[in-house]
C-alpha positions as CSV (number, residue, x, y, z in Angstrom):
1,X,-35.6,44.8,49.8
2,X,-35.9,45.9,46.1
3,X,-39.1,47.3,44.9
4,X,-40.4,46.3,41.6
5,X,-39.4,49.3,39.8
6,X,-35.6,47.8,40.2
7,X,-36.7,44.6,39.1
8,X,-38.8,45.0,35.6
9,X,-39.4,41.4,36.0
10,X,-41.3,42.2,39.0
11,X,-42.9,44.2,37.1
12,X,-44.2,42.1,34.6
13,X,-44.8,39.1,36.7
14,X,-47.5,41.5,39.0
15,X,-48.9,43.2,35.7
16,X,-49.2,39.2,34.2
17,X,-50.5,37.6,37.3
18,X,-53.2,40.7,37.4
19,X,-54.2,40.1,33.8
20,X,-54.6,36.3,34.1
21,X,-57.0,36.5,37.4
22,X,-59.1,38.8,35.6
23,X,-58.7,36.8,32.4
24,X,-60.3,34.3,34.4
25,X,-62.9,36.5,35.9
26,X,-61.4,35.5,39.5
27,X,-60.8,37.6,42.9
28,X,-57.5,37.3,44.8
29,X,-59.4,35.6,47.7
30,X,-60.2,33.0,45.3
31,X,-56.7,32.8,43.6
32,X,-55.2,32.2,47.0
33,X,-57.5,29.7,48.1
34,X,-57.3,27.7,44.7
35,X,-53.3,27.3,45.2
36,X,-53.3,27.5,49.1
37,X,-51.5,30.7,49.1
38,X,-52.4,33.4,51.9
39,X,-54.5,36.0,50.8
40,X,-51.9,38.9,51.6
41,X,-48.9,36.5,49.6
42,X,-50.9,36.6,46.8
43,X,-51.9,40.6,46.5
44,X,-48.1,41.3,47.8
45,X,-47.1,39.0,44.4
46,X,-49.8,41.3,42.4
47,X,-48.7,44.3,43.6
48,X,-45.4,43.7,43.4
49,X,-44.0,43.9,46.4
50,X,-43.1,40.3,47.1
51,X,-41.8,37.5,44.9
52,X,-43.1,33.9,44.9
53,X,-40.9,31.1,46.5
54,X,-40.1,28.9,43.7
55,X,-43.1,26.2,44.6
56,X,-45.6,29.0,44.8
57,X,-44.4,30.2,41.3
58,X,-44.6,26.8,39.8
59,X,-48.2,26.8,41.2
60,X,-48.9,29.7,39.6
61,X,-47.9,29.0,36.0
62,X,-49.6,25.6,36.4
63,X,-53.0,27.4,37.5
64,X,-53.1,30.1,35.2
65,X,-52.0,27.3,32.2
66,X,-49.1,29.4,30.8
67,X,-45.0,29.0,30.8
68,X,-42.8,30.3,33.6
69,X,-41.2,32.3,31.1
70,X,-44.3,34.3,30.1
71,X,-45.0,34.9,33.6
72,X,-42.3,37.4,33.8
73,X,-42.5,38.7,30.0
């Protein structure tokens, strides 16, 4: 498996999804539970270390209100 330093849009897309929780003043308990996500999906996505199925990405743009494409600017 490829860490995120291989992939810069890893990079971006954990760096993004970080500012956008905290944009919204939310935990990543409460992230997970809002889009039904596990807990330890959700801080492997932040962190970089996982990358969202295609659904769970769509749920994500949807939630945080922004473009697919400026999740992983």
């Amino acid at each position: 498996m490829q860490k995120h330093q291989d992939l810069p849009e890893l990079h971006n897309l954990s760096n993004n999804l970080i500012n956008l929780r905290k944009q919204k003043g939310l935990t990543q308990q409460e992230v997970s539970a809002k889009l039904n996500i596990t807990y330890q999906s959700y801080q492997a996505y932040e962190l970089g270390s996982a990358t969202p199925s295609l659904i769970n990405f769509i749920k994500l743009a949807k939630f945080f209100d922004v473009s697919y494409n400026s999740l992983l600017e």
